[in-house]
C-alpha positions in Angstrom: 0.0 0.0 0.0 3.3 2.5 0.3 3.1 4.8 -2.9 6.9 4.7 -3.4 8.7 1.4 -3.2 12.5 1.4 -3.4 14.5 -1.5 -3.1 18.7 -1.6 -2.5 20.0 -4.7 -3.2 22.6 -7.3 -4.2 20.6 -8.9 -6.6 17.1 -8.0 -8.6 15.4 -10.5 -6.3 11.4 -11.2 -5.1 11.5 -8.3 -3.2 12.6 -6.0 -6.1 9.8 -6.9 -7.8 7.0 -6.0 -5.5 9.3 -2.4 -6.0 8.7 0.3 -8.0 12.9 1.2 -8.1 15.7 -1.4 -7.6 19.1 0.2 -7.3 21.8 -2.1 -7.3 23.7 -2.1 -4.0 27.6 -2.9 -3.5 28.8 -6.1 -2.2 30.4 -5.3 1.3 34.3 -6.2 -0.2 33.2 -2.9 -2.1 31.6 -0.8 0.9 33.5 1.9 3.2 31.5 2.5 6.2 31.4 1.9 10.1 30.3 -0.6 12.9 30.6 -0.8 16.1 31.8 -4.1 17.9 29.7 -5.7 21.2 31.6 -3.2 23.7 30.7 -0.3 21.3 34.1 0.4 19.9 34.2 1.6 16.0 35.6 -0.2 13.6 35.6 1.7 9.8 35.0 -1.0 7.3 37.2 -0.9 4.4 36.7 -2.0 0.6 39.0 -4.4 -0.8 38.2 -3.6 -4.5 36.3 -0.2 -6.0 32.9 -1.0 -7.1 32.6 -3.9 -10.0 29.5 -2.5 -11.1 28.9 0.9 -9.7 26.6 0.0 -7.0 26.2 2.3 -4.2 26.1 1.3 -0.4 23.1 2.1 2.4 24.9 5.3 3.4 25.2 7.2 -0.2 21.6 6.0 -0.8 19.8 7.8 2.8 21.9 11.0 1.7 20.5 11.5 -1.7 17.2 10.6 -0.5 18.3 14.0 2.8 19.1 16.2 -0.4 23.0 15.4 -0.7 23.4 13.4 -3.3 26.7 12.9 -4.9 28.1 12.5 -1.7 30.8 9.3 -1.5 30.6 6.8 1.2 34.1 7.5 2.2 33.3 11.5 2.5 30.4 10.6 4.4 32.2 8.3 7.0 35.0 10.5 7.2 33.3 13.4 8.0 31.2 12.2 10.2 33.6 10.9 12.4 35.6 14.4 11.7 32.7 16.3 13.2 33.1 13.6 16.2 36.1 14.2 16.7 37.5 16.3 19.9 40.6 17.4 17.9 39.5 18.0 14.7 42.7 19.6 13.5 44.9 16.7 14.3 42.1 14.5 12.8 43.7 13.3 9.7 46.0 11.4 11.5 43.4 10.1 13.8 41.2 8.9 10.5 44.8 7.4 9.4 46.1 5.7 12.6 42.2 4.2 12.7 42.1 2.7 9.0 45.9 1.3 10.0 44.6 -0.3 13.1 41.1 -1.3 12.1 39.7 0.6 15.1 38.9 4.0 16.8 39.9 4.4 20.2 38.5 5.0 23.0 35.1 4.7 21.6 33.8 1.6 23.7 30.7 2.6 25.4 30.5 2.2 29.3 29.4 -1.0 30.7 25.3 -1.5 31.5 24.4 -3.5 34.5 20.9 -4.8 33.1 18.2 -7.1 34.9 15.9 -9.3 33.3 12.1 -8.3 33.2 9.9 -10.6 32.0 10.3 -14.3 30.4 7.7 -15.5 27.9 5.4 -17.5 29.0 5.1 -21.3 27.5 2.0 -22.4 25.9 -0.4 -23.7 28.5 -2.5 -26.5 28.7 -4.8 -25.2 26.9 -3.2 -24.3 23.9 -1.2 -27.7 23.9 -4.5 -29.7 24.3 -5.8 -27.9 21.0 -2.5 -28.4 19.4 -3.1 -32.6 20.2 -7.0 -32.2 19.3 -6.1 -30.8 15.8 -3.4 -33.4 14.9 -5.8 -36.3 15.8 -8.9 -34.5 13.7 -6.1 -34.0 10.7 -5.1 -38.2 10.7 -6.9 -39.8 8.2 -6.4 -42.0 5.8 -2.9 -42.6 4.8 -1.9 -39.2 6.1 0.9 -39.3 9.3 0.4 -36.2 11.6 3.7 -35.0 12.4 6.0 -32.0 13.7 7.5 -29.7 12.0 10.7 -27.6 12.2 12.0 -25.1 10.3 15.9 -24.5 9.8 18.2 -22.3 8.1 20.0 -24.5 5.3 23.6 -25.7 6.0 25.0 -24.1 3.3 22.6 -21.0 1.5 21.5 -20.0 5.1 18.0 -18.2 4.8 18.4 -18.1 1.1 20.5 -15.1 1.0 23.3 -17.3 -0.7 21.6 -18.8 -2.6 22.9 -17.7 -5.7 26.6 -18.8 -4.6 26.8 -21.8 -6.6 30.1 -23.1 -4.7 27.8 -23.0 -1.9 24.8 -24.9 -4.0 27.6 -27.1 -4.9 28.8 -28.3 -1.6 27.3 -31.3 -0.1 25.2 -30.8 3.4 26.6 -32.4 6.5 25.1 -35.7 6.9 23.0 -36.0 3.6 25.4 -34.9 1.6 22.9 -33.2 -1.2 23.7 -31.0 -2.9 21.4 -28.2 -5.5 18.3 -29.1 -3.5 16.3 -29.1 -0.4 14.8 -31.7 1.2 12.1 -32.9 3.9 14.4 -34.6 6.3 12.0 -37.6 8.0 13.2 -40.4 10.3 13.9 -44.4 9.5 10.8 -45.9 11.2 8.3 -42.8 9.2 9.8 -43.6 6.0 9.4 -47.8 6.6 5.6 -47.0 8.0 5.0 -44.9 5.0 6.7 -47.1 2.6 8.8 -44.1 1.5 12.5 -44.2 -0.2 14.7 -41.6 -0.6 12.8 -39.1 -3.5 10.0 -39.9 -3.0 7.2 -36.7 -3.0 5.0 -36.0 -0.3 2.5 -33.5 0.3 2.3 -31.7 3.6 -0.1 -29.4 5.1 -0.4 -27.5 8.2 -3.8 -25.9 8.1 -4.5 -24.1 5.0 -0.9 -24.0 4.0 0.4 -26.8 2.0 4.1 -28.1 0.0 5.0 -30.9 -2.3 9.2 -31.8 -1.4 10.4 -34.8 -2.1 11.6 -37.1 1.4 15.3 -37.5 3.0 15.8 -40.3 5.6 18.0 -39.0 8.0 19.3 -41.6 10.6 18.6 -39.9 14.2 16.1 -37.7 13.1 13.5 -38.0 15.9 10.2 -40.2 15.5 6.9 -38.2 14.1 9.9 -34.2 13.2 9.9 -33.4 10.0 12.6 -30.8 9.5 12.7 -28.6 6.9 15.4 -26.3 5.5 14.5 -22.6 4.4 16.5 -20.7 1.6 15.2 -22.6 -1.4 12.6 -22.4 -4.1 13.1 -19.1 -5.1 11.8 -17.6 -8.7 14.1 -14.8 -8.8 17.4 -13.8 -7.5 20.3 -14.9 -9.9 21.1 -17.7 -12.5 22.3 -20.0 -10.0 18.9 -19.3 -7.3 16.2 -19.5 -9.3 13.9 -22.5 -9.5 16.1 -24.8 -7.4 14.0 -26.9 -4.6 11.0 -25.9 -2.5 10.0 -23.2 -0.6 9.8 -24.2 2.9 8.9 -20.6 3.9 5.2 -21.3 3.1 4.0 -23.5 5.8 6.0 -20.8 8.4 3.6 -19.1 10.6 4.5 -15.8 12.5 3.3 -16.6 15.6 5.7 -20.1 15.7 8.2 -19.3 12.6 10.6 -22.3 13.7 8.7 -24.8 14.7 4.9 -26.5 14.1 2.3 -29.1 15.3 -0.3 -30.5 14.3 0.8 -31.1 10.1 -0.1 -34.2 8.3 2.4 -36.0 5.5 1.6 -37.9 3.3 2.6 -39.3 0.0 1.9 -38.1 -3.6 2.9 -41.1 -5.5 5.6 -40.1 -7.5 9.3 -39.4 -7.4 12.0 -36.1 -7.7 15.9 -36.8 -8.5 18.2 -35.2 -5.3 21.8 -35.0 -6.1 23.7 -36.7 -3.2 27.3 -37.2 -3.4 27.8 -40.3 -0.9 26.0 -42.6 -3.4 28.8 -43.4 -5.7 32.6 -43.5 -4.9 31.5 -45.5 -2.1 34.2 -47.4 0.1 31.6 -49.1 2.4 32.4 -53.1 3.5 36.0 -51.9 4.7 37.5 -51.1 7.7 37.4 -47.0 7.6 36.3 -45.4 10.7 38.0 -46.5 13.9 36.3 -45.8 17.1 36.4 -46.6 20.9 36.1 -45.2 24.3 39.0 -44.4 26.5 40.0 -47.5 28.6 40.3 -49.1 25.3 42.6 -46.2 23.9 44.2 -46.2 27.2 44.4 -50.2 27.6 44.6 -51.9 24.3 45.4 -49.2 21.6 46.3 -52.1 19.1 42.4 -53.0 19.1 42.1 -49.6 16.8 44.7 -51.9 13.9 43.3 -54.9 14.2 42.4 -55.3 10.5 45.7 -53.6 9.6 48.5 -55.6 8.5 51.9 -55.1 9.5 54.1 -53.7 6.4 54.1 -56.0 3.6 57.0 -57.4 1.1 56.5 -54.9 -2.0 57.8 -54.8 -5.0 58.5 -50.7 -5.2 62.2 -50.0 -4.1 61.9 -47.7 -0.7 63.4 -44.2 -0.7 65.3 -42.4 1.5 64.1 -38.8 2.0 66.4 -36.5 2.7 64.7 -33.3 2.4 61.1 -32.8 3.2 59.0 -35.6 3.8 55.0 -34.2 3.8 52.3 -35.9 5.3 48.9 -35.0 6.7 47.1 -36.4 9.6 43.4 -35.6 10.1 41.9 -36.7 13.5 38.5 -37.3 13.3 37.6 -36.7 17.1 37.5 -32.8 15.9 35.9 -33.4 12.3 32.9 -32.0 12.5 31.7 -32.4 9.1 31.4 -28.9 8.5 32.8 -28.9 5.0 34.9 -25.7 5.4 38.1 -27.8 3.8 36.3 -28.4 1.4 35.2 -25.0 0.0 38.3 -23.5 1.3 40.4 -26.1 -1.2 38.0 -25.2 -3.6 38.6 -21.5 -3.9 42.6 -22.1 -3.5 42.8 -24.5 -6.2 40.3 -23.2 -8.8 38.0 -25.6 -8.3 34.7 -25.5 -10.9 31.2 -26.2 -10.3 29.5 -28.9 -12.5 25.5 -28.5 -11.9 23.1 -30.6 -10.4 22.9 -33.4 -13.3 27.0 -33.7 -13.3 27.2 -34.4 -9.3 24.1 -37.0 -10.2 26.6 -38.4 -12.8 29.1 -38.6 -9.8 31.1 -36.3 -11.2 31.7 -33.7 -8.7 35.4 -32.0 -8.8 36.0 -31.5 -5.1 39.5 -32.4 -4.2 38.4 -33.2 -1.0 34.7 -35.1 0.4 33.6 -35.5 4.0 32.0 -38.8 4.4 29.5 -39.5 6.7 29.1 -42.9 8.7 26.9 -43.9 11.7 27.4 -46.4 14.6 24.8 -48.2 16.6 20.6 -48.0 16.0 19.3 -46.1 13.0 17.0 -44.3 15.4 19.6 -42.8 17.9 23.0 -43.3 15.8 26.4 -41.3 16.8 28.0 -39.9 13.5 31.7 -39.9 12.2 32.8 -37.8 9.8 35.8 -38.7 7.5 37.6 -36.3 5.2 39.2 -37.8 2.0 41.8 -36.0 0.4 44.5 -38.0 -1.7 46.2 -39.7 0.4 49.4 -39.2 -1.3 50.5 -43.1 -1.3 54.3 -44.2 -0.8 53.4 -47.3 -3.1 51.0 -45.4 -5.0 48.1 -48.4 -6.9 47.4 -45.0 -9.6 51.3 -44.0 -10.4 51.9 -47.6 -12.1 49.1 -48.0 -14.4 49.7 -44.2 -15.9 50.5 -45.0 -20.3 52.0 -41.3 -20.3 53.6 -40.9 -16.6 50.7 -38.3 -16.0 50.8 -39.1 -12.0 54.3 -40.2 -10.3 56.2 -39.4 -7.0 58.8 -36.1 -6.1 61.7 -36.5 -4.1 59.6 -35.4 -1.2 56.8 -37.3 -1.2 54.3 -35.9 -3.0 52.0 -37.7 -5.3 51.7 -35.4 -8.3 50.0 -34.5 -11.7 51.6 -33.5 -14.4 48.3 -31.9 -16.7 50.1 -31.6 -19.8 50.8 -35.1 -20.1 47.1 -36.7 -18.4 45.5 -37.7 -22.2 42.3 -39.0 -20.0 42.7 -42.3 -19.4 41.4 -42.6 -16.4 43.2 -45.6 -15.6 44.4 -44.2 -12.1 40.9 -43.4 -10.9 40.0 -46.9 -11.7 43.0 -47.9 -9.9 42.5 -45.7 -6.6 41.3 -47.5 -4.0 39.9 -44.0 -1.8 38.4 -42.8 -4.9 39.5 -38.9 -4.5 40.4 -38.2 -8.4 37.9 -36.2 -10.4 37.7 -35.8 -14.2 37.2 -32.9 -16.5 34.6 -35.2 -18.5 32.9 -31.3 -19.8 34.7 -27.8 -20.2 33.3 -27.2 -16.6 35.7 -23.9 -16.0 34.4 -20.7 -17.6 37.5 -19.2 -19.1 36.0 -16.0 -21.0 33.5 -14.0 -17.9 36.1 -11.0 -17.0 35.0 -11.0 -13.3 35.2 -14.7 -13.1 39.1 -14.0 -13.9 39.8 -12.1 -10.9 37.8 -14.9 -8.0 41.0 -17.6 -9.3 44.3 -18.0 -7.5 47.0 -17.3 -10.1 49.5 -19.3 -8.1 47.2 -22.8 -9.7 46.6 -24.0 -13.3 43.0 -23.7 -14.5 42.1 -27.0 -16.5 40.6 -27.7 -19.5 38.8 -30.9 -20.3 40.2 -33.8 -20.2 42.2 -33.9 -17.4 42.5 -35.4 -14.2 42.8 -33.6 -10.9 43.2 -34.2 -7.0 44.4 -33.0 -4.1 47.9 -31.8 -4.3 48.8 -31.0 -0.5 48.8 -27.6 -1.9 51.7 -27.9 -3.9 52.1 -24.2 -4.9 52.0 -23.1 -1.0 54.6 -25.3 -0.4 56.5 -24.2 -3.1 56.2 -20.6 -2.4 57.0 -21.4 1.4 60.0 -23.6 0.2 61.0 -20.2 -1.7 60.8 -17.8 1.2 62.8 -20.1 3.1 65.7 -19.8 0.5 65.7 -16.4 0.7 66.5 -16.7 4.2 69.1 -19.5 3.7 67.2 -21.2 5.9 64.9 -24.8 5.9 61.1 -24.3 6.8 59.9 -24.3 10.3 57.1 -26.2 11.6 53.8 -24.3 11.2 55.0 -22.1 8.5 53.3 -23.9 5.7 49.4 -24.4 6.3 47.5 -26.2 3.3 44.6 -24.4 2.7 42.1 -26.9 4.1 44.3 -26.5 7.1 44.0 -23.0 7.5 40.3 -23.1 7.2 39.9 -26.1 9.6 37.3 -24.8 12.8 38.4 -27.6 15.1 42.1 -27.8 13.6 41.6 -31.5 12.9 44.1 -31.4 10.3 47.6 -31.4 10.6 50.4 -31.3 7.6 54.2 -31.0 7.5 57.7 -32.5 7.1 57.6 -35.8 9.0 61.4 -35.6 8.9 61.8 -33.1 11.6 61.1 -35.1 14.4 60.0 -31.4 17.0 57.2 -31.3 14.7 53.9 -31.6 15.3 53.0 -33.8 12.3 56.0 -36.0 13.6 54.5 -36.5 16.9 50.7 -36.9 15.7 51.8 -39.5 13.0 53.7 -41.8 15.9 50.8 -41.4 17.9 49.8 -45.5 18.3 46.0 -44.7 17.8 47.3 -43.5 14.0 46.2 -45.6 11.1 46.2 -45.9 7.6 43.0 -46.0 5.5 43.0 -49.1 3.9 46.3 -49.8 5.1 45.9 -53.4 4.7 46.5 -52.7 0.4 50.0 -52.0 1.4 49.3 -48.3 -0.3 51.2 -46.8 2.4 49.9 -43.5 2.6 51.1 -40.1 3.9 47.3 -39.3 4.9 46.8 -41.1 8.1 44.1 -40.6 10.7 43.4 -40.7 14.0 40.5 -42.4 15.6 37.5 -41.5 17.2 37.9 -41.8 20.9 34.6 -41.0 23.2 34.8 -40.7 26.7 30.8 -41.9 27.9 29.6 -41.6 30.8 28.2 -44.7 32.6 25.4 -43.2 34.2 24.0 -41.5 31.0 24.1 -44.4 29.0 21.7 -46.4 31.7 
């Protein structure tokens, strides 16, 4: 009902078009302006770039619409904070000394001592009874009442992302789709129902209704349906439109997170969902090691028992006598969070392929985070394992290579050499872990100018035809390796951080030269509860891991 509707923004999105102007706003790597942190200090937020496309920020926007148009967002901050100033002649090397430090000082706010007034009140009896009344009058037929609860989605949040396709891209922690949404629905709902992964059902929560396809989700508790928010949008980029459903329709204001008294049931037919933990699968192995305590502490060869001692092999052993990389990931920390995964992805110019490629299994991630579960479908514990290459001392792809595409360096390092790889594929055929991807399409757009300037120089972008993996980071290491030299010096531990590394929340990943025996690497890798994935091939890899070892308490578990 407003007469004028005017609409800054990112993208020309569903909000835009209820607008009568859209102005196009600047990404915040673009934006000068201010905040102020929890204790009040200022911080002045800087651009990393000018403007791509000549957007303007929130600021420049309020002071055309006050009569001052034309105005800068830098002039704007800086004289603001000028006119704040107590010593506005000496103020230019205040306004310096804060865009050098990040910070103003002396601009916290004094503390508040605060007392809590009121805590809302639960639903009463009352309102709970009606709840109960209405999900028995909804039952009928083959209709399940259920609960519902509404989520932000692991990866495009609210939807705000959702036009980030390395975000569409990367599988969600513990389903592992990818490009879609889902209705996440427990074991024993899906068996009652009849219901397989896919499968569409229709649910309605009183006038409000949505069609989504089903997810099982071990531990996802008996009669919850959870739902993730951010998807089915019609407008808001190439990559956002007309992906999944729109969970946001069966929200209600008065409970936007959670709901009773739906019903579910099926429509009969079936949607494709792109999950990644469908193909490349390694399951029937030994892979996840897990105990409690006393057994760590008493018998910490019960974590090897399917490992065999080093075999005879036919490959002659060499002596390192530089560097000698390696990588340990301990999968007490993992979380499954899939930040290694994106953070490898941006270092090493990494494409997206699209929903129908990943269905294809043909995903490029260097690196994947499987998921695995322990004990009762209903109330399972989950262990997640990140796969990078594990760099093999008797490497099973290296020998079956017609052109020498993939071989060993005098430090370890498994590599590949793209101007030689004629697609074969032999060595993915022959890799055990399955963590090589091919370039089966011309996935990597060479020819969008502001694509150019998101790529790392420092790595190769690949055409067709080629097969990649993880490198352990080879060009950090090499530019480490060259600082060192400069310094006629060898590299220190902790000087060289892979990027999957760096990005790591619960640092669960540790690289460096097991040859210097102060390091940490050194010390994780002799660890006894280290083991080798699949070390019973005799593949020998650098990439070990470290169990998971949970500490339960007796009186919890009844």
């Amino acid at each position: 009902k407003t007469p004028l509707k005017v609409r800054l923004g990112l993208y020309e999105d569903e909000t835009s078009a209820l607008c009568d102007w859209h102005i196009p706003a600047v990404h915040f790597l673009e934006s000068w302006g201010d905040a102020r942190g929890c204790d009040g200090t200022v911080s002045l937020v800087q651009p990393l770039i000018a403007p791509l496309y000549d957007g303007k920020t929130a600021t420049e926007l309020l002071a055309a619409l006050s009569g001052q148009p034309g105005r800068t967002a830098y002039n704007i901050v800086k004289e603001y904070w000028r006119e704040q100033s107590k010593a506005p002649n000496d103020f230019e090397d205040q306004w310096q000394t804060a865009l050098h430090e990040g910070v103003m000082t002396n601009t916290a706010f004094p503390a508040l001592n605060v007392n809590l007034l009121s805590i809302p009140k639960r639903p009463d009896d009352a309102q709970r009874a009606d709840a109960d009344q209405r999900r028995e009058g909804l039952r009928s037929g083959d209709a399940e009442s259920v609960d519902l609860l509404f989520r932000p989605d692991p990866t495009i949040y609210d939807g705000r992302f959702a036009n980030n396709a390395w975000l569409q891209e990367l599988p969600k922690p513990f389903t592992k789709l990818t490009w879609d949404n889902a209705a996440l629905i427990g074991p024993r709902l899906a068996e009652r129902l009849g219901l397989k992964n896919g499968d569409v059902v229709d649910i309605q929560h009183y006038e409000r209704r949505l069609q989504t396809p089903i997810w099982i989700a071990p531990g996802q508790a008996e009669g919850v349906v959870t739902l993730h928010l951010g998807y089915g949008r019609s407008r808001g980029g190439r990559v956002a439109s007309g992906i999944g459903v729109n969970a946001y329709v069966l929200q209600s204001f008065d409970s936007p997170w959670s709901a009773t008294g739906a019903t579910l049931r099926a429509v009969g037919r079936r949607e494709s969902l792109a999950c990644t933990q469908t193909h490349h699968w390694m399951e029937g192995r030994d892979l996840v090691r897990s105990g409690t305590v006393e057994q760590a502490r008493d018998h910490p060869e019960s974590f090897k028992t399917h490992e065999e001692k080093p075999a005879t092999t036919l490959f002659p052993q060499h002596e390192y006598e530089g560097y000698k990389w390696a990588m340990t990931i301990d999968l007490n920390r993992c979380t499954g969070c899939n930040a290694c995964v994106v953070a490898c992805q941006a270092e090493n110019n990494i494409p997206v392929v699209g929903k129908d490629q990943v269905e294809r299994g043909r995903e490029m991630h260097w690196i994947r985070v499987d998921t695995y579960y322990e004990g009762e479908p209903e109330n399972p514990q989950a262990v997640h394992q990140p796969l990078p290459c594990m760099h093999c001392e008797n490497a099973p792809c290296e020998v079956v290579c017609p052109v020498g595409a993939t071989l060993h360096d005098k430090e370890g390092l498994n590599e590949m050499v793209y101007n030689r790889c004629v697609g074969t594929r032999y060595c993915s055929n022959n890799c055990p872990y399955k963590v090589r991807r091919f370039n089966f399409l011309q996935y990597s757009d060479l020819t969008t100018p502001s694509l150019k300037l998101m790529r790392n120089p420092e790595v190769t972008v690949r055409n067709r035809g080629v097969m990649e993996k993880c490198t352990y980071c080879i060009q950090r290491i090499s530019a480490a390796r060259i600082d060192s030299e400069k310094r006629d010096s060898k590299l220190i531990d902790g000087q060289l951080v892979t990027a999957c590394q760096a990005a790591c929340p619960s640092q669960a990943i540790t690289f460096g030269n097991l040859n210097e025996s102060d390091s940490r690497i050194a010390h994780v890798a002799a660890d006894p509860l280290n083991y080798a994935l699949l070390g019973e091939l005799n593949t020998r890899p650098r990439t070990t891991y470290l169990p998971v070892v949970r500490n339960p308490n007796p009186q919890l578990l009844g």
